[in-house]
N, C-alpha and C positions, 0 to 999 in steps of 0.2 A: 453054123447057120443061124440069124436074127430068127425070131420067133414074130409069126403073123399079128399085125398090128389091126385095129379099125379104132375109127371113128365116130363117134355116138353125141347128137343134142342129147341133152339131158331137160324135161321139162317139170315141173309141178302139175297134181292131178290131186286133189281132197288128200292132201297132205303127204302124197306119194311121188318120190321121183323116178319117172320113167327114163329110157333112153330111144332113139333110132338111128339108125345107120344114117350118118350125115351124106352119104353119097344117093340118097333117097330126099337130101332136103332141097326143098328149090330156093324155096325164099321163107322169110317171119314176116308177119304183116301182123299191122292193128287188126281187132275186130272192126267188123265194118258191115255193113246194112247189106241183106241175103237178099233174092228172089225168092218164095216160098213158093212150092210145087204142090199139086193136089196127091193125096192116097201114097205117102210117101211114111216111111217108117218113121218114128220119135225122135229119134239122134240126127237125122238128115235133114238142116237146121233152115236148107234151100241150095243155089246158087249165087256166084260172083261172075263177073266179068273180068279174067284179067288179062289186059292185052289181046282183046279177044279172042279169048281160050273160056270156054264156060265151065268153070271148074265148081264140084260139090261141096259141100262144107259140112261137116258132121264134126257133132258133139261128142268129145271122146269119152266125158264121163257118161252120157246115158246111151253111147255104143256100148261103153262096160257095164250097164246096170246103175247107175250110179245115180244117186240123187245132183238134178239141173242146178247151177248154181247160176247167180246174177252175173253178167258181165260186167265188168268194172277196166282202169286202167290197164292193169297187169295182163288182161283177158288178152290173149293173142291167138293168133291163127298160123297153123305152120302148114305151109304148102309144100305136100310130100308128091313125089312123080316116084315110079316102078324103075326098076333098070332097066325093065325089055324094051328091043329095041324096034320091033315089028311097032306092037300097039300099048306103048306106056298108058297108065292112070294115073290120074293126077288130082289129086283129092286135098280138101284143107280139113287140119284138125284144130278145134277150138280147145285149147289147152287152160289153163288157168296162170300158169307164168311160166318163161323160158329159166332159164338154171344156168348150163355149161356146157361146155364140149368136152370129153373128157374123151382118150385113146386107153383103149383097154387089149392086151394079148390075149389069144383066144384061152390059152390056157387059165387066164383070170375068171372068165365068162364060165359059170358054172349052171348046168342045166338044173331047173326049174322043176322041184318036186311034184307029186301026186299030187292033186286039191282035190281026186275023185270026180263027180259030176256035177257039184256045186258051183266049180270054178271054170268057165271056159280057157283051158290052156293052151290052146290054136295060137291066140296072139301073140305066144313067152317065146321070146327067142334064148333067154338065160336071164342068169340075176349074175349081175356081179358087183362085187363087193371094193367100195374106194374112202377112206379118210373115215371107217368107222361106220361108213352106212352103206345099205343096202340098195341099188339103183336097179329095176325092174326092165331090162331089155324086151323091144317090141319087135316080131319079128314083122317087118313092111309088107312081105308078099302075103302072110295070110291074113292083115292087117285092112291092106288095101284090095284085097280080091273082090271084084266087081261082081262076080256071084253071088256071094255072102252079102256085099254092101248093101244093095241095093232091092235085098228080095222084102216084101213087103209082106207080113202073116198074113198067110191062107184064109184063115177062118175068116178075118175082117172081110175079105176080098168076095168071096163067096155070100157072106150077109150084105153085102151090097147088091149083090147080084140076084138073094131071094127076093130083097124086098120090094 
């Protein structure tokens, strides 16, 4: 019996390379000029139109915490869709440069230790390991959960509402 295969982009992120399930990629696109929404969280950089789909666009390094970097050439956007088949999401992430595709066995994919409460570990789907480095597996569904995505701190919301 073959042993279960997938398929993973592989992108650049402040010197880190991540992967995602390429059955979750829609398309790579340049960066390209958002709509900006009001009372919307840091990382949620606005909207695009594509093909008249209005789809979000978030910053993946200040979803992670991460210090904004400049867009430049390499800056791209990857347009991830869910697998479900009711009501997919469909979200773009502004990554800093695409990498590869790389197919990993599951048995390669190694689960993603303790980082305790410093490290949000929601997003790790595993690390696995190819050519001597290390590649940071995302898992998409808690990745792209429109719950999580999109909720805006309280507190902000509330000090608009005293003042």
């Amino acid at each position: 019996m073959s042993e279960l295969e997938q398929e993973y982009l592989t992108f650049m992120l402040q010197g880190e390379e991540y992967g995602v399930d390429i059955l979750c990629v829609q398309e790579i696109r340049v960066c390209s000029e958002v709509t900006e929404l009001p009372n919307k969280p840091n990382y949620l950089k606005g909207v695009i139109n594509l093909r008249g789909v209005i789809i979000p666009i978030i910053d993946l390094r200040q979803r992670f915490g991460q210090i904004p970097l400049d867009y430049n050439e390499k800056t791209v956007t990857i347009i991830l869709r869910t697998q479900e088949k009711i009501k997919p999401m469909v979200v773009g992430i502004v990554v800093d440069a695409v990498s590869e595709v790389y197919k990993f066995s599951t048995s390669a994919i190694r689960k993603a230790p303790s980082f305790g409460n410093k490290i949000d570990s929601c997003f790790l789907k595993g690390i696995a390991s190819i050519e001597k480095k290390l590649i940071i597996l995302l898992d998409t569904q808690t990745l792209l959960n429109e719950d999580d995505l999109f909720i805006v701190e309280q507190k902000s919301v509330e000090n608009k509402i005293s003042e």
